[in-house]
C-alpha positions as CSV (number, residue, x, y, z in Angstrom):
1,X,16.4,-51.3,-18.8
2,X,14.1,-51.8,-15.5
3,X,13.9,-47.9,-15.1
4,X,12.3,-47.5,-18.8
5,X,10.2,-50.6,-18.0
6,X,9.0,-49.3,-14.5
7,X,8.5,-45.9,-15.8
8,X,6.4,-47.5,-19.3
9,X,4.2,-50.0,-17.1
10,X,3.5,-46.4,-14.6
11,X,2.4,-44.7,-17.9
12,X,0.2,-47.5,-19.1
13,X,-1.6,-48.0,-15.7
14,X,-2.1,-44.4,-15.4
15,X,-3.7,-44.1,-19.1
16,X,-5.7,-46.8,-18.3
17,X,-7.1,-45.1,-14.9
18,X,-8.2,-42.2,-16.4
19,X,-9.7,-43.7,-19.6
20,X,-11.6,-45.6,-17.3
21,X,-12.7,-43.0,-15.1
22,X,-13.9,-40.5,-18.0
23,X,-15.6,-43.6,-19.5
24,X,-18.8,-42.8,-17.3
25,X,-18.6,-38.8,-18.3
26,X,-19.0,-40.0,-22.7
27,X,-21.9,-42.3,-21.2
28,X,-25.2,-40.2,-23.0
29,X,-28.6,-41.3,-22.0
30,X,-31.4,-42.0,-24.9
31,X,-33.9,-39.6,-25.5
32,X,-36.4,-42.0,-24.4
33,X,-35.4,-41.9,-20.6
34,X,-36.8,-39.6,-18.3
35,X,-34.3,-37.5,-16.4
36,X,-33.3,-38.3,-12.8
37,X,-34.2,-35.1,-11.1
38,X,-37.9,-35.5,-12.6
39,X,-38.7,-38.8,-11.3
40,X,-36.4,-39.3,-8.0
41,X,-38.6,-36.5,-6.5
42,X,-35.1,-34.6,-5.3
43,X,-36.4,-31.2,-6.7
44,X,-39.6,-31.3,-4.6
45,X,-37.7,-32.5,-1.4
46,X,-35.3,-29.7,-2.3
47,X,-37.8,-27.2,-2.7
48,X,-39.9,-28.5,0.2
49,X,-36.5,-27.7,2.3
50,X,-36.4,-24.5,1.2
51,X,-33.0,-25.1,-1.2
52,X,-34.0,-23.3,-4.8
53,X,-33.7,-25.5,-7.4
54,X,-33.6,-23.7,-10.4
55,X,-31.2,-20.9,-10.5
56,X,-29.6,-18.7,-13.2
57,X,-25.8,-18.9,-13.3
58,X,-24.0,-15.8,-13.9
59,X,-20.9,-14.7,-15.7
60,X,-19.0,-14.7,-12.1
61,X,-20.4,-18.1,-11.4
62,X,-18.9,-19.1,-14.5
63,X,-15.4,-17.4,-14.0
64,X,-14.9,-18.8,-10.8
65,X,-16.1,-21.8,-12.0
66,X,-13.2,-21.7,-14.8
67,X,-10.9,-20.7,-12.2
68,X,-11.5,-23.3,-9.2
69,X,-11.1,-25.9,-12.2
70,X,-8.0,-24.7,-13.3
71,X,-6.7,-24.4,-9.5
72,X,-8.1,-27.9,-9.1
73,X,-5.4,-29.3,-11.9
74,X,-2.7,-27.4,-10.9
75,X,-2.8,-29.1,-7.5
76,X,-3.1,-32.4,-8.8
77,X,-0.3,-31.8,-10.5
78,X,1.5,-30.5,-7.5
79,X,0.5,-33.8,-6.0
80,X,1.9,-36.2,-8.9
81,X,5.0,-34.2,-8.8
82,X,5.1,-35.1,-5.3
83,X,4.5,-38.9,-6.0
84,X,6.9,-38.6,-8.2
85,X,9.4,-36.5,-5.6
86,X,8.5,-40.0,-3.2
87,X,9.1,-42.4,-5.5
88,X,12.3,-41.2,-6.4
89,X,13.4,-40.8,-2.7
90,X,12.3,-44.6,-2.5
91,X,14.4,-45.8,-5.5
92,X,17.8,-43.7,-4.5
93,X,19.1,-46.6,-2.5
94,X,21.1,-44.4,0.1
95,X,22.8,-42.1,-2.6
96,X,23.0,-39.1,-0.8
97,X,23.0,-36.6,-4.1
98,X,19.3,-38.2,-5.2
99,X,17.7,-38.2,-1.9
100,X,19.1,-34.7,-1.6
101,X,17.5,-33.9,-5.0
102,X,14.3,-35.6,-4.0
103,X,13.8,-33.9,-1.0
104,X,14.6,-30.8,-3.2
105,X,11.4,-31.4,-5.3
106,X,9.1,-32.5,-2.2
107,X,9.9,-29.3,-0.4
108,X,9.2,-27.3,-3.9
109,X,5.5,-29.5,-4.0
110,X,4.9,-28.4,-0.8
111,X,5.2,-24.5,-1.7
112,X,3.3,-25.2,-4.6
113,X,0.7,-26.9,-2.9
114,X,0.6,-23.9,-0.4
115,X,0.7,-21.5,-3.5
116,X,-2.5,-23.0,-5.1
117,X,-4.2,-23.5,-1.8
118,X,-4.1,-19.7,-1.1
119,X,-4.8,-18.9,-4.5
120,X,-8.1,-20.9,-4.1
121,X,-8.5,-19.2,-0.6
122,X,-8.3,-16.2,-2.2
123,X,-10.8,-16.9,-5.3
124,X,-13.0,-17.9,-2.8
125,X,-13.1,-15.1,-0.9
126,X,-13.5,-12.9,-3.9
127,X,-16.1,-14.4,-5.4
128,X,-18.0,-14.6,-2.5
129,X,-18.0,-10.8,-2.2
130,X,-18.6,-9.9,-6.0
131,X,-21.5,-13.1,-5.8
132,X,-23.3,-11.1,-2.5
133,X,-22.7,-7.5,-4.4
134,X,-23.3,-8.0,-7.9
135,X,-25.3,-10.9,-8.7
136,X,-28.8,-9.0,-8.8
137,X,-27.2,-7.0,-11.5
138,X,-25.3,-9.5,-13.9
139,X,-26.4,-11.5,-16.7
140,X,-27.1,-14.4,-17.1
141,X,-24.6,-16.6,-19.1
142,X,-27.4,-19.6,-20.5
């Protein structure tokens, strides 16, 4: 009875978390404000430092966009099956067959984790080469 309890008051918190943290993303700003880049002055600093401001995206920005987002959840769920992987470690109470199974799942997070880390090495890399080659050639996306 604990267990479900525990594991029910984990869920709740965790719903609440990210309900709270995507709160700010929903926020929309009226029509009647002006936007922050116009009236901070950032694009002139930026364009005063030499940085453009105003660039076209193109379809490879966009794919490895898609895919450094994607790469992005699958390590964050590496890393709560990790938490998890701890937490179970933590609640075995010395029984040697579920610390043994918790170490299992912490050492197959940790390939994971190096899995998705090369993966994003990888897309990186790539992209950086088709960015440097192609992007004079490719259209624009917006």
């Amino acid at each position: 009875m604990q267990k479900k309890i525990s594991i029910l008051y984990f869920l709740v918190s965790t719903v609440i978390f990210l309900s709270l943290s995507f709160a700010g993303i929903a926020a929309e700003s009226t029509p009647s404000e002006k936007k922050f880049e116009e009236t901070s002055g950032l694009l002139s600093t930026g364009s005063n430092a030499g940085y453009g401001t105003l660039t076209k995206k193109t379809t490879i920005d966009f794919i490895g966009n898609i895919i450094t987002a994607l790469l992005s959840f699958v390590g964050i769920v590496f890393l709560g099956y990790m938490i998890y992987a701890g937490y179970l470690w933590m609640i075995a109470r010395g029984d040697e067959q579920k610390v043994t199974k918790a170490k299992g799942m912490i050492e197959q997070a940790i390939i994971g984790l190096v899995i998705v880390l090369s993966a994003y090495a990888i897309t990186l890399f790539v992209g950086s080469f088709f960015n440097r080659t192609y992007s004079s050639s490719a259209t624009p996306y917006d």
